[in-house]
Backbone as CSV, one residue per row, in Angstrom:
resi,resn,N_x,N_y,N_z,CA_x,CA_y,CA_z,C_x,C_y,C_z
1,UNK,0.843,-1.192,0.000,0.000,0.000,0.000,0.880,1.244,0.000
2,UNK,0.659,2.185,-0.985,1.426,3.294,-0.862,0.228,4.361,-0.654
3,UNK,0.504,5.817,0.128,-0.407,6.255,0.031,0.728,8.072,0.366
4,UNK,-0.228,9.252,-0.397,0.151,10.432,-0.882,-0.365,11.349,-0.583
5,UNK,0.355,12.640,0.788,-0.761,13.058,1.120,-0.798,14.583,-0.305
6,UNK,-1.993,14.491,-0.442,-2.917,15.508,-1.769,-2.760,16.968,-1.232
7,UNK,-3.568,17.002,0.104,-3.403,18.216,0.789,-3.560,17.940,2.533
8,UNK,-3.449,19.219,2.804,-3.649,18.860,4.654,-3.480,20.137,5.073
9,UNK,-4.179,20.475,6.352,-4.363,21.959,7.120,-4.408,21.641,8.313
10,UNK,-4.774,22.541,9.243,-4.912,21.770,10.574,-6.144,21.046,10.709
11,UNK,-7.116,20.975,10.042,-8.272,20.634,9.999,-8.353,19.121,9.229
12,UNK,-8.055,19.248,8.209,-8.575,18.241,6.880,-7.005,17.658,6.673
13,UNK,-7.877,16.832,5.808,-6.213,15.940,4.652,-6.704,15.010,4.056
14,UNK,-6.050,15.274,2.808,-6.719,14.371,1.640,-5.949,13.547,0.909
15,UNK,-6.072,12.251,1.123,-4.623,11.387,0.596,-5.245,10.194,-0.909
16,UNK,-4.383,9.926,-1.300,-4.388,9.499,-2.553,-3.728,7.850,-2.228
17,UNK,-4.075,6.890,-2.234,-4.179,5.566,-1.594,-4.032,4.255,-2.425
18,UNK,-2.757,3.919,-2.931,-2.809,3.083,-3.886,-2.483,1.607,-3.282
19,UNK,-2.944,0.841,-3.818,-2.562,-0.548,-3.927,-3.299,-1.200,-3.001
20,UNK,-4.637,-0.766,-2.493,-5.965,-1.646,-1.517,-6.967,-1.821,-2.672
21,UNK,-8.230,-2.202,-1.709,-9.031,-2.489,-2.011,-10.630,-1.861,-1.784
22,UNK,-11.755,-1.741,-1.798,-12.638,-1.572,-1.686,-12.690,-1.444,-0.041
23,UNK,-12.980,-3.175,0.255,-13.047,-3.622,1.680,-12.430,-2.700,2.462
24,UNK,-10.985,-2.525,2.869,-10.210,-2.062,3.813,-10.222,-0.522,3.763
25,UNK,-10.521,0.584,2.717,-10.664,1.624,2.805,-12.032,2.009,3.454
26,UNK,-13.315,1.152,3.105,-14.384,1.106,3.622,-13.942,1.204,5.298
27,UNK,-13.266,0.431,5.487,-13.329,-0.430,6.761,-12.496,0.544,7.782
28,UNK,-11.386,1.421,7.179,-10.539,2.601,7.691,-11.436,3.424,7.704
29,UNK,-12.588,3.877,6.778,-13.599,5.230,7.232,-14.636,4.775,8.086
30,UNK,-14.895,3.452,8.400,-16.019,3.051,9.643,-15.478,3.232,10.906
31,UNK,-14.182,2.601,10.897,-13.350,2.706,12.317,-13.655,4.196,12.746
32,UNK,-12.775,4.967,11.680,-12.573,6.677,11.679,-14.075,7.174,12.503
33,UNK,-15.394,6.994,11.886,-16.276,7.176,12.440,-16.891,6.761,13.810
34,UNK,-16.580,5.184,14.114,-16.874,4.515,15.307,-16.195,4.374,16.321
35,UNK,-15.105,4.112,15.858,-14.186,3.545,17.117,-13.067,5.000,17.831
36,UNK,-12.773,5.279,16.399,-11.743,6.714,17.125,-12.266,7.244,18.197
37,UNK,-11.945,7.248,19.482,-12.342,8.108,20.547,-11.798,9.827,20.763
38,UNK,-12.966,10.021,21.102,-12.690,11.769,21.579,-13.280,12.541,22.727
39,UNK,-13.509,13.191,23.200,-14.070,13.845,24.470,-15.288,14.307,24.126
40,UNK,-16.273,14.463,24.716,-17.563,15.170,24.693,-18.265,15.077,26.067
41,UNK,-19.153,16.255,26.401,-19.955,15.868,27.648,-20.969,15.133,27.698
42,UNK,-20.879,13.980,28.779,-21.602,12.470,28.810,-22.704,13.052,30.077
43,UNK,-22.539,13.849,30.821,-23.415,14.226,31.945,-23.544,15.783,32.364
44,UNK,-24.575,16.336,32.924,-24.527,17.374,33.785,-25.380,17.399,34.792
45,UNK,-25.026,18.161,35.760,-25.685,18.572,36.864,-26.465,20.118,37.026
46,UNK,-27.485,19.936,36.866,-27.832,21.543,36.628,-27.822,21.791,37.970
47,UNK,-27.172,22.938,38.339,-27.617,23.454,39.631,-28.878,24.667,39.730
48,UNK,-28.367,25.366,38.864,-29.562,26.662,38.757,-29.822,26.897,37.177
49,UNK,-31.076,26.969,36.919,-31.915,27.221,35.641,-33.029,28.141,35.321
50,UNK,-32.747,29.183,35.472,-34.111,30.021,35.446,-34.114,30.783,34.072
51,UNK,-33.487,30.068,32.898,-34.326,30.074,31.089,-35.335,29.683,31.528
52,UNK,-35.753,30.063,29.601,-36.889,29.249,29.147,-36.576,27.907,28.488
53,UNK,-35.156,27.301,28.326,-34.824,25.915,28.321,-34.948,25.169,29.356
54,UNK,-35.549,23.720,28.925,-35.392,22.814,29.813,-33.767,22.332,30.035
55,UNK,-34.014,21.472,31.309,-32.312,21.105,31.355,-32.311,20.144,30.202
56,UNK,-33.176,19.116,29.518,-32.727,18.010,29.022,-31.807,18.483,27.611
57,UNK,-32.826,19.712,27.179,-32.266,20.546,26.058,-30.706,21.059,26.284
58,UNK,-30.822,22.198,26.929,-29.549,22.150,27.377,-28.080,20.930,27.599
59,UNK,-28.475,20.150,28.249,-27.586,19.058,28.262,-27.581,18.708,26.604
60,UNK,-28.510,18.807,25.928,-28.183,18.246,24.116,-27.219,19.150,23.524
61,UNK,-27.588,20.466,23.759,-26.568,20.978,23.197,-25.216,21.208,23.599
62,UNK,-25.041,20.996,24.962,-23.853,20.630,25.339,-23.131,19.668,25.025
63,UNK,-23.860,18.424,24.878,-22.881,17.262,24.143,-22.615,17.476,22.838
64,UNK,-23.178,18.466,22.207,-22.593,18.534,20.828,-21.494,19.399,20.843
65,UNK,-21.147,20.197,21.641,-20.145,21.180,21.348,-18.551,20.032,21.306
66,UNK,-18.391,20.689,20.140,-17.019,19.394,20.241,-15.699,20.219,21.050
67,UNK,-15.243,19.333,22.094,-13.777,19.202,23.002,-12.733,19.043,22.269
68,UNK,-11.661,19.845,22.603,-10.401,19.422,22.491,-9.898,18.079,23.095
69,UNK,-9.475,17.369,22.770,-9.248,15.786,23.306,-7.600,15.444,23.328
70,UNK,-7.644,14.545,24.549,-6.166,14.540,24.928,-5.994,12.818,25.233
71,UNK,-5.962,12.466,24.032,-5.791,10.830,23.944,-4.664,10.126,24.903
72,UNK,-3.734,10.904,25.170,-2.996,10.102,25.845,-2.800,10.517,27.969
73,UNK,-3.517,11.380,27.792,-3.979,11.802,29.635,-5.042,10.827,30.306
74,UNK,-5.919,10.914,29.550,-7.238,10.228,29.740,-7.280,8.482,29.335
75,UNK,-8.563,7.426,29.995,-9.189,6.430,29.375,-10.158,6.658,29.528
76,UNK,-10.203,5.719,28.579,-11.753,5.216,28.070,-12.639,4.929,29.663
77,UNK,-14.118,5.073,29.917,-14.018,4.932,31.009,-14.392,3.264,31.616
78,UNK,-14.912,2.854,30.636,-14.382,1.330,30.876,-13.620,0.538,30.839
79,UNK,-12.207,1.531,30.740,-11.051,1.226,30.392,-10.095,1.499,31.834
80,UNK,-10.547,2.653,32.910,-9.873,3.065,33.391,-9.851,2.159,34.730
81,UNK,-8.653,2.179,35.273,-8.296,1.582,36.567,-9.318,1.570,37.571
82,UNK,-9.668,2.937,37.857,-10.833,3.362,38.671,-12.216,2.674,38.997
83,UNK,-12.570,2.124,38.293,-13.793,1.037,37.452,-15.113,2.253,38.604
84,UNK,-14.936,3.126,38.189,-16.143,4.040,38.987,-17.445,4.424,38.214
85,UNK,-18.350,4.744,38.483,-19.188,4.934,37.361,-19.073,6.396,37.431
86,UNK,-18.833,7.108,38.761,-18.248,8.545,38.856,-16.994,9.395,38.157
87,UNK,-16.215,8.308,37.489,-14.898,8.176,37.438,-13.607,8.958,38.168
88,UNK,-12.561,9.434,37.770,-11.654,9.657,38.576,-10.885,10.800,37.612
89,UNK,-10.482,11.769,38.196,-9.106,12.700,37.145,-8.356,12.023,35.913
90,UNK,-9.062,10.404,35.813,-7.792,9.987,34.542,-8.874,9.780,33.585
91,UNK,-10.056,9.713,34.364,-11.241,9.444,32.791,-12.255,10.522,33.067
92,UNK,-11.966,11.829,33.425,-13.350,12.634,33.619,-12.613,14.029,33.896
93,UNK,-13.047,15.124,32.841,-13.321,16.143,33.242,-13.789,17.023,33.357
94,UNK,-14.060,17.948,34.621,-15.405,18.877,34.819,-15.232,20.181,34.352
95,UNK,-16.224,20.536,33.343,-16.609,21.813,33.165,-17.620,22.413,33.999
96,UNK,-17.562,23.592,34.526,-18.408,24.726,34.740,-18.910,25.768,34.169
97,UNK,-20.407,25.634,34.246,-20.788,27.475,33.576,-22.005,28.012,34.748
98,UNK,-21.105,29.247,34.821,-22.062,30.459,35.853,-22.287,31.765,35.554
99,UNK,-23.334,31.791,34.470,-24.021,33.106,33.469,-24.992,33.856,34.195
100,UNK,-24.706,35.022,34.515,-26.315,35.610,34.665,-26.603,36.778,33.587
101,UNK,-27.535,36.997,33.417,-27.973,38.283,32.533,-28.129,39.663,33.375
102,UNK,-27.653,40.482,33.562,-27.776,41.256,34.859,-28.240,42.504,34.105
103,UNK,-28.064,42.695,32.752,-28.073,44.455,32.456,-29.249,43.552,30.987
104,UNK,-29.879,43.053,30.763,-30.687,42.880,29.431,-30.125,41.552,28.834
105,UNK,-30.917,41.320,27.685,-30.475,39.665,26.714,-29.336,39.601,26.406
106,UNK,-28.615,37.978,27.115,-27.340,37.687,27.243,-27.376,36.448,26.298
107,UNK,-26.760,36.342,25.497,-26.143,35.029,24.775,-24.989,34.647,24.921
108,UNK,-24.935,33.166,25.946,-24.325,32.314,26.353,-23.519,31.261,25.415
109,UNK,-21.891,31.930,25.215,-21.217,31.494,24.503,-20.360,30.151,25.032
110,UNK,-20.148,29.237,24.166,-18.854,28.179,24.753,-17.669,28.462,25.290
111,UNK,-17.709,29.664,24.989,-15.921,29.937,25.761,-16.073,30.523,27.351
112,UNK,-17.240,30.581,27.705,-17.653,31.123,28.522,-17.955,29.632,29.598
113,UNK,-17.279,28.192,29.066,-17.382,26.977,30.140,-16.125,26.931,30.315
114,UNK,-15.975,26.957,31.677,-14.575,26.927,32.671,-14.052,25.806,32.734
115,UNK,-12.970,25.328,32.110,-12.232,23.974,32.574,-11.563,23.725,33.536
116,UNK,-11.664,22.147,34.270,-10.297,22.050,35.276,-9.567,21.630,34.630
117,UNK,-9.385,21.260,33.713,-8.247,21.232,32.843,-7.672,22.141,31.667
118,UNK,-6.841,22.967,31.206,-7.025,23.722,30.166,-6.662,23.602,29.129
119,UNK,-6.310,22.354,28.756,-6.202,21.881,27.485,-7.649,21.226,26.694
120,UNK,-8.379,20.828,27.748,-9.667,20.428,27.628,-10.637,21.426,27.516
121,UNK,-11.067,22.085,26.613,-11.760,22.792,26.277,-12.384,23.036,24.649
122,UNK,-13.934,23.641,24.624,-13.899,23.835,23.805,-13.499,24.292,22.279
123,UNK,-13.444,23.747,21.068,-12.901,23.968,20.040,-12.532,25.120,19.548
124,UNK,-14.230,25.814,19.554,-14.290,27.433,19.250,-15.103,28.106,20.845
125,UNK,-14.869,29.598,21.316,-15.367,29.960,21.702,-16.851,30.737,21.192
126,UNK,-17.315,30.591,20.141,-18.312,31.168,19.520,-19.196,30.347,19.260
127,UNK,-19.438,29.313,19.429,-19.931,28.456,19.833,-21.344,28.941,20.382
128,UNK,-22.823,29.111,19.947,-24.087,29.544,21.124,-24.542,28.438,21.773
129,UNK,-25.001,28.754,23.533,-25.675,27.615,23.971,-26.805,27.835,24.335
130,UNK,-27.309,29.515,24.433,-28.373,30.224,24.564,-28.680,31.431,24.654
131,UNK,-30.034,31.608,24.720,-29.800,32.978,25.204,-30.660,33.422,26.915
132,UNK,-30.264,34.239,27.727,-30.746,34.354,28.355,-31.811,35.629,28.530
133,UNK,-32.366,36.016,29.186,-33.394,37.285,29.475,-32.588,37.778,30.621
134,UNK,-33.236,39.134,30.603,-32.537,39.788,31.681,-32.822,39.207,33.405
135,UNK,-32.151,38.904,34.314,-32.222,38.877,35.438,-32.015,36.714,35.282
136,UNK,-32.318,36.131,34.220,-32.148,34.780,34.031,-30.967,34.478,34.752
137,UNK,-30.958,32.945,34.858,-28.926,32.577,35.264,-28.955,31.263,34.763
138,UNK,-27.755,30.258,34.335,-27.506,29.306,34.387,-26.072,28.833,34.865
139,UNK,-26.505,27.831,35.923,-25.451,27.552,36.639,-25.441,25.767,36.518
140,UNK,-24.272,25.324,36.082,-24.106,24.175,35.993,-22.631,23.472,35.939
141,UNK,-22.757,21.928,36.229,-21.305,21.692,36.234,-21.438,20.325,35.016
142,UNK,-20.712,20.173,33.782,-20.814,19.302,33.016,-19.259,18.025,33.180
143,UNK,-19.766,17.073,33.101,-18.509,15.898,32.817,-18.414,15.349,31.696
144,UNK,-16.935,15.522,31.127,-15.957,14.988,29.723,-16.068,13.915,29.997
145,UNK,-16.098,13.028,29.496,-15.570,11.956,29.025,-15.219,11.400,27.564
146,UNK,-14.406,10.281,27.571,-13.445,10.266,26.378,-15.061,9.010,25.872
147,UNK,-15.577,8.793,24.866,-15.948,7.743,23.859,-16.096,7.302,22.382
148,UNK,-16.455,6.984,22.043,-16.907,6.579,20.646,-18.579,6.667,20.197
149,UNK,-17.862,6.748,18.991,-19.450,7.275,17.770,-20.161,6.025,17.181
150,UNK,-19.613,5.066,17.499,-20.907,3.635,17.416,-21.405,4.237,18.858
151,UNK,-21.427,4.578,19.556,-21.967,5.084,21.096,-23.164,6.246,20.773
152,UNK,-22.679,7.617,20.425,-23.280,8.494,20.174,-22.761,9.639,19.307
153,UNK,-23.047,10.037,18.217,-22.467,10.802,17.230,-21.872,12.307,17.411
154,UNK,-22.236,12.397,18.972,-21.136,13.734,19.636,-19.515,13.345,19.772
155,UNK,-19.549,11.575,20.083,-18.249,11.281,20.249,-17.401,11.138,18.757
156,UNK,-17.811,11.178,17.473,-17.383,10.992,16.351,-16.110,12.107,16.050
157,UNK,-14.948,11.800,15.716,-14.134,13.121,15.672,-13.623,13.632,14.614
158,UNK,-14.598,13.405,13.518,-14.551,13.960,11.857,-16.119,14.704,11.754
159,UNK,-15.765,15.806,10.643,-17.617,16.070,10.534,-17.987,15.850,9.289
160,UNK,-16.577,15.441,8.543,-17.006,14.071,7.224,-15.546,13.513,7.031
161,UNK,-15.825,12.004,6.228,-15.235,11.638,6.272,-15.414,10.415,4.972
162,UNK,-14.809,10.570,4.053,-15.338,10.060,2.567,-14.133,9.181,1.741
163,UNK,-14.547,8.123,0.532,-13.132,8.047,-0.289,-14.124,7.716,-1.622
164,UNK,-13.604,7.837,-2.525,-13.621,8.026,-3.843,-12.666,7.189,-4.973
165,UNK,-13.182,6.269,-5.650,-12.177,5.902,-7.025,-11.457,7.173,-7.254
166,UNK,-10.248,6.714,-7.799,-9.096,7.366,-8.858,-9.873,8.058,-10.045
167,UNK,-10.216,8.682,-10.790,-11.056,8.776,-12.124,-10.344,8.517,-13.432
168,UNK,-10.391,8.164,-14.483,-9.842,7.792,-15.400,-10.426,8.403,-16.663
169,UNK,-10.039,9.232,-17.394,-10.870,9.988,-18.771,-9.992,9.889,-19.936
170,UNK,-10.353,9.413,-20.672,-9.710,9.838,-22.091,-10.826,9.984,-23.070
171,UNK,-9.677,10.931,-23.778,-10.731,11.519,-25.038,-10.200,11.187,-26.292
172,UNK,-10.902,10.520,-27.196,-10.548,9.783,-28.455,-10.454,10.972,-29.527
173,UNK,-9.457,10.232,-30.999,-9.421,11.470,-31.582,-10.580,11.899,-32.593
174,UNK,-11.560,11.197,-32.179,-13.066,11.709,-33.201,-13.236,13.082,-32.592
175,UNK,-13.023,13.140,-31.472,-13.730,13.911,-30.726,-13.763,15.341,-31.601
176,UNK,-15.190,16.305,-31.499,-15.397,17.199,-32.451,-15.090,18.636,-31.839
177,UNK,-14.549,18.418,-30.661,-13.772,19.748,-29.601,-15.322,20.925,-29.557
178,UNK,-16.670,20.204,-29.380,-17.722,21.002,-29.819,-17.622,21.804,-28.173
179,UNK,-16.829,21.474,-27.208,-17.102,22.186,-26.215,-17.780,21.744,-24.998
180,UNK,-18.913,20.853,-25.128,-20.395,20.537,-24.433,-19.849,20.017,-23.224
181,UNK,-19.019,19.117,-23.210,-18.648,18.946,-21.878,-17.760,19.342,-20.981
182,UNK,-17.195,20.442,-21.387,-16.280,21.247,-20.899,-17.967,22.134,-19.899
183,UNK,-18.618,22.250,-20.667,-19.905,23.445,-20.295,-20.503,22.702,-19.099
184,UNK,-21.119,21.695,-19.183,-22.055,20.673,-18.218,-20.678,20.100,-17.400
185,UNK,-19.637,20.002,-17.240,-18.979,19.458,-15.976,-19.386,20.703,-14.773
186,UNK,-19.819,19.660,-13.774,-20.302,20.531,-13.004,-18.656,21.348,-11.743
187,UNK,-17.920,20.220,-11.894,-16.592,20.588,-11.349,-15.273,21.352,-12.081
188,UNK,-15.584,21.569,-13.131,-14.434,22.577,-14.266,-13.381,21.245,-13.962
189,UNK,-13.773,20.315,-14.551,-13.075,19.180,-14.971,-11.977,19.216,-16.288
190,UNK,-12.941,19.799,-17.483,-12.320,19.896,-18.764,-12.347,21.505,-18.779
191,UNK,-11.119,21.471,-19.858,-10.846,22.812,-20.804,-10.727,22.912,-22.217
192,UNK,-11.287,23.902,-22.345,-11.048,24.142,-23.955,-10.118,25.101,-24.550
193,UNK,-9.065,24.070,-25.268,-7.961,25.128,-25.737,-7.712,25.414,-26.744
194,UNK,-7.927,26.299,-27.151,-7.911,26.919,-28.891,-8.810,25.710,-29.255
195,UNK,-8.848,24.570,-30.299,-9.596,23.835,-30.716,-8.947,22.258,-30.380
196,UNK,-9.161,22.519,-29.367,-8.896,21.240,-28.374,-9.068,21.320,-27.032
197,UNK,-10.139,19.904,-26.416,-10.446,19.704,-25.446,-9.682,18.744,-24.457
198,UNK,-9.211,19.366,-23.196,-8.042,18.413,-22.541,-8.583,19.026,-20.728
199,UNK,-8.233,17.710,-20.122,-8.580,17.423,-18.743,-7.912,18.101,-17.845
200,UNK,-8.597,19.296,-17.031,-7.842,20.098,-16.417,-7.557,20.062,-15.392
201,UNK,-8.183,19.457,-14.590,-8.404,18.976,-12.879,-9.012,17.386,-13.206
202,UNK,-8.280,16.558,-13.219,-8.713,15.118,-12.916,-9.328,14.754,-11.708
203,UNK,-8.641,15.086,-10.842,-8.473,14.644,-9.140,-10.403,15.252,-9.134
204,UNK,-10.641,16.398,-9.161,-11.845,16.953,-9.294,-13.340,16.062,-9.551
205,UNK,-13.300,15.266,-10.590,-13.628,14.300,-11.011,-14.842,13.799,-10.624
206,UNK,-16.324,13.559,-10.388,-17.114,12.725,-9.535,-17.421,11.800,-9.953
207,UNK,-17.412,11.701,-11.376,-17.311,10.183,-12.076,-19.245,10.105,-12.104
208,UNK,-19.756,11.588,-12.476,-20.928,11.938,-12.357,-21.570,11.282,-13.952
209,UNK,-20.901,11.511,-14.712,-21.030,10.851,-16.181,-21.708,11.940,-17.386
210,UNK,-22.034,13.048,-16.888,-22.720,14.176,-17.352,-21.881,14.563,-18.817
211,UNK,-20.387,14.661,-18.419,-19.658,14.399,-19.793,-19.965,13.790,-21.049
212,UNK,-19.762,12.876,-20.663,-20.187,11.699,-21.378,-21.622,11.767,-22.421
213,UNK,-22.702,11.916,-21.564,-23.970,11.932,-21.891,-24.415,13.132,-22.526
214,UNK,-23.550,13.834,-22.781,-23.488,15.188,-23.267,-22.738,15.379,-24.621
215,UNK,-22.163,14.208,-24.940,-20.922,14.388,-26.136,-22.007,14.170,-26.916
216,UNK,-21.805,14.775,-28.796,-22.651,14.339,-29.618,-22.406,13.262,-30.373
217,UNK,-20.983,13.130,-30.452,-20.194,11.686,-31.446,-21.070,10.492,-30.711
218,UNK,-21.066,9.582,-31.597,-21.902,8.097,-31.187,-20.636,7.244,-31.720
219,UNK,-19.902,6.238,-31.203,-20.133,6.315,-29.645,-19.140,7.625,-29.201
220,UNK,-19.492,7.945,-27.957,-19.037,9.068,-27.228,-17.879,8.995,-27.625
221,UNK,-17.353,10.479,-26.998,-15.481,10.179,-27.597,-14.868,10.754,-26.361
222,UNK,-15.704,10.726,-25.078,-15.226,10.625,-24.273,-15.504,9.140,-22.964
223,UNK,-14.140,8.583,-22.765,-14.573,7.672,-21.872,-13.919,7.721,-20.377
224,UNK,-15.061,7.713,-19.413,-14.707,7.918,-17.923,-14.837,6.407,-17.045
225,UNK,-13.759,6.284,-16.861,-13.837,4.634,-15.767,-12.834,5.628,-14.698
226,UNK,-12.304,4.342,-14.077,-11.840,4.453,-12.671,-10.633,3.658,-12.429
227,UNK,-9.654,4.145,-11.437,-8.814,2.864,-11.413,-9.458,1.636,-10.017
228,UNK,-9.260,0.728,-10.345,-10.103,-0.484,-8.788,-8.865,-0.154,-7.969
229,UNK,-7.717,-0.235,-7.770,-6.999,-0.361,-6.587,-6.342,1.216,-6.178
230,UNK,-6.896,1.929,-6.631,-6.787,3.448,-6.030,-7.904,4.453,-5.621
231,UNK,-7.599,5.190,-4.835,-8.677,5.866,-4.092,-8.511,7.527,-3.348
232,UNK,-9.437,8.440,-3.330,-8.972,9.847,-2.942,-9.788,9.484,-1.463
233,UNK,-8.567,9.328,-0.680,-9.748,9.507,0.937,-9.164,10.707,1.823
234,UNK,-10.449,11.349,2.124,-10.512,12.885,2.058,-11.418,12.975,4.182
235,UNK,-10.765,13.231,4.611,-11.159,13.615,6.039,-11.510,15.053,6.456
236,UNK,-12.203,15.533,7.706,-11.944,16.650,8.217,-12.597,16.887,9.429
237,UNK,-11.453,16.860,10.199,-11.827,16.551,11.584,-12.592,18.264,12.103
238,UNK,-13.407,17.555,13.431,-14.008,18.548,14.048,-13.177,19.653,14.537
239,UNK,-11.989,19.382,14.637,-11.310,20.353,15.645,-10.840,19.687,17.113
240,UNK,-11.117,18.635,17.423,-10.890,17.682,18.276,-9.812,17.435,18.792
241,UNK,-9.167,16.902,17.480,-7.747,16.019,17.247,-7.254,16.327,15.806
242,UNK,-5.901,16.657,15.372,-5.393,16.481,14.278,-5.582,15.566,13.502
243,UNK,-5.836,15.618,12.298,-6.341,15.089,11.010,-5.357,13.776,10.833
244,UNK,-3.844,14.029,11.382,-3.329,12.967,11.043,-3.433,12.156,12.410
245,UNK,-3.605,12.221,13.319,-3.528,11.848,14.631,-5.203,10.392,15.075
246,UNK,-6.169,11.743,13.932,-7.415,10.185,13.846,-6.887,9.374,12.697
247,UNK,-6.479,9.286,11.972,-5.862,8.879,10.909,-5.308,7.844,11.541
248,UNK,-4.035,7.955,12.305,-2.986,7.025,12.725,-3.952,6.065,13.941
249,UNK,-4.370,6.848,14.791,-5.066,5.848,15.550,-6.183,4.678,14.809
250,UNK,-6.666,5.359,14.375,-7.800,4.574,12.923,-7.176,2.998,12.327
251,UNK,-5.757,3.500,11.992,-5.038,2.118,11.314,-4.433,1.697,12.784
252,UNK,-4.404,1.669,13.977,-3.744,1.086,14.839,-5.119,0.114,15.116
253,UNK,-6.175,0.725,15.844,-7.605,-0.071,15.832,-7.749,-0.930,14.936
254,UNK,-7.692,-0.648,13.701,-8.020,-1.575,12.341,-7.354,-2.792,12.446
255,UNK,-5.905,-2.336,12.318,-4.760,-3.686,12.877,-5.048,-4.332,13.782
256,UNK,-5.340,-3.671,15.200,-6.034,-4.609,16.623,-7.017,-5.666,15.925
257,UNK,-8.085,-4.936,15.501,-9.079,-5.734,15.053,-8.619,-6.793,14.357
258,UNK,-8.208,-6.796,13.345,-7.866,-7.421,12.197,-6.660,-8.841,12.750
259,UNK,-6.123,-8.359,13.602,-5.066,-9.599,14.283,-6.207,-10.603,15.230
260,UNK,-7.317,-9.415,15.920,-7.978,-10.027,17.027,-8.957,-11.477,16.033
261,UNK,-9.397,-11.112,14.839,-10.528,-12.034,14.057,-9.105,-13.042,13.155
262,UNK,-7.847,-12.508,12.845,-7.190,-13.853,12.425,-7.154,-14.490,13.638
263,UNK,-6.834,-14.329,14.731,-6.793,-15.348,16.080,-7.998,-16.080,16.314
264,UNK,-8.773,-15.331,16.253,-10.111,-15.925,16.144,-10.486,-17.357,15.035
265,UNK,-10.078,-17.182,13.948,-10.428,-18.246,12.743,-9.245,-19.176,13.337
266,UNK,-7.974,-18.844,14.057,-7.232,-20.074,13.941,-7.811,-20.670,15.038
267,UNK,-8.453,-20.522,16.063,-8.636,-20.916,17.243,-9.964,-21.605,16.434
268,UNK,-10.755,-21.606,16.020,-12.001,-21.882,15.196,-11.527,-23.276,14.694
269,UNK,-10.483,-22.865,13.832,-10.426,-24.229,12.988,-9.692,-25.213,13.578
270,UNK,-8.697,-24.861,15.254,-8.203,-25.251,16.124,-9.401,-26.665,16.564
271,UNK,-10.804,-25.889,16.790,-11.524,-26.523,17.574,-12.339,-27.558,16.471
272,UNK,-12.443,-27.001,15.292,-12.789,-28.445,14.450,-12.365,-29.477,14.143
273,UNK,-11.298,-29.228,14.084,-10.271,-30.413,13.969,-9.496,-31.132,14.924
């Protein structure tokens, strides 16, 4: 397997993936989604509430605000030594928020929840969690914990996460350079140069077929396939964790897995025979 990274920011990264298969790239963006762990709030305690939100609301939108996550401070909490359902400083940490509206309508921002930890904190401070009325308050204390997005889709630590065939186009020399699919690519795929049509952004590509179905030559004189053992897989994390960091954990899980079910079949065929 060779693989190329395309682009990358602190956010995203888009790599170019040769020599797999269908299966295992599938199987690297399910992990990415399920298993990668990240922080989000699993509980709160309202102490004081005098909105017009209920607490249950409140607590929803709190678990969505995505955490900065610190994979290697923290466990999992069925993971951790502690075996508490309260847990302990190595699998839990508490945020606070204490808002009042004192002078007219206050909107209650994320940067405005106090960490005991300060690496643990929200992504963005701009973030809304409400608004209040004048003389309102909300006072509450919320708990981090680290999980996964087969769990609940606050713990997921991409906000997509996709792969794509290679695209493959060539244009035969019937072709009548009439233009048409240079016009209908909806991605500025093709160009037209002086009186010739040539592929300007491949990578671009959706393999939508609009080209194609658009040429007037019979048969077309343009043909779009794909390569099978290459692929554009394109991430972009919440802000969580670095792009390459779910990435790497992603293929460490995959491998776990993947050793845990060969042990499995030998022990299987151990017992039939």
């Amino acid at each position: 397997m060779e693989i190329e990274v395309l682009e990358k920011d602190d956010k995203s990264m888009r790599l170019l993936i040769r020599g797999v298969d269908v299966p295992y790239v599938n199987a690297l963006r399910r992990v990415i989604l399920t298993e990668v762990p990240c922080m989000a709030v699993d509980e709160i305690v309202m102490l004081e509430n005098s909105s017009i939100l209920q607490d249950e609301v409140i607590a929803h939108r709190l678990g969505l605000i995505p955490l900065k996550t610190d994979l290697d401070s923290y466990n999992l909490p069925e993971e951790c030594p502690c075996k508490s359902e309260f847990g302990c400083n190595l699998c839990r940490v508490t945020l606070t928020l204490d808002v009042e509206a004192k002078e007219g309508t206050k909107t209650v921002y994320s940067g405005e929840l106090k960490s005991e930890n300060p690496d643990i904190m929200p992504v963005s401070e701009k973030i809304p969690i409400m608004k209040l009325a004048k003389e309102q308050k909300i006072r509450l204390e919320a708990y981090v914990r680290l999980g996964k997005g087969k769990n609940h889709a606050k713990w997921q630590p991409v906000s997509m996460c996709t792969y794509k065939y290679v695209p493959k186009i060539k244009i035969s020399k019937n072709c009548d350079n009439c233009g048409k699919c240079a016009d209908i690519c909806p991605r500025n795929v093709f160009a037209k140069t002086g009186n010739k049509i040539e592929v300007r952004n491949l990578m671009a590509c959706i393999l939508c077929m609009d080209c194609v179905k658009a040429c007037t030559q019979n048969p077309p004189s343009i043909e779009v396939t794909w390569e099978k053992d290459m692929f554009i897989f394109s991430l972009e994390s919440s802000g969580v964790l670095p792009p390459e960091r779910i990435l790497s954990e992603a293929v460490k899980i995959l491998d776990k897995q993947l050793k845990e079910f060969e042990t499995q079949i030998k022990v299987k065929k151990v017992e039939e025979s």
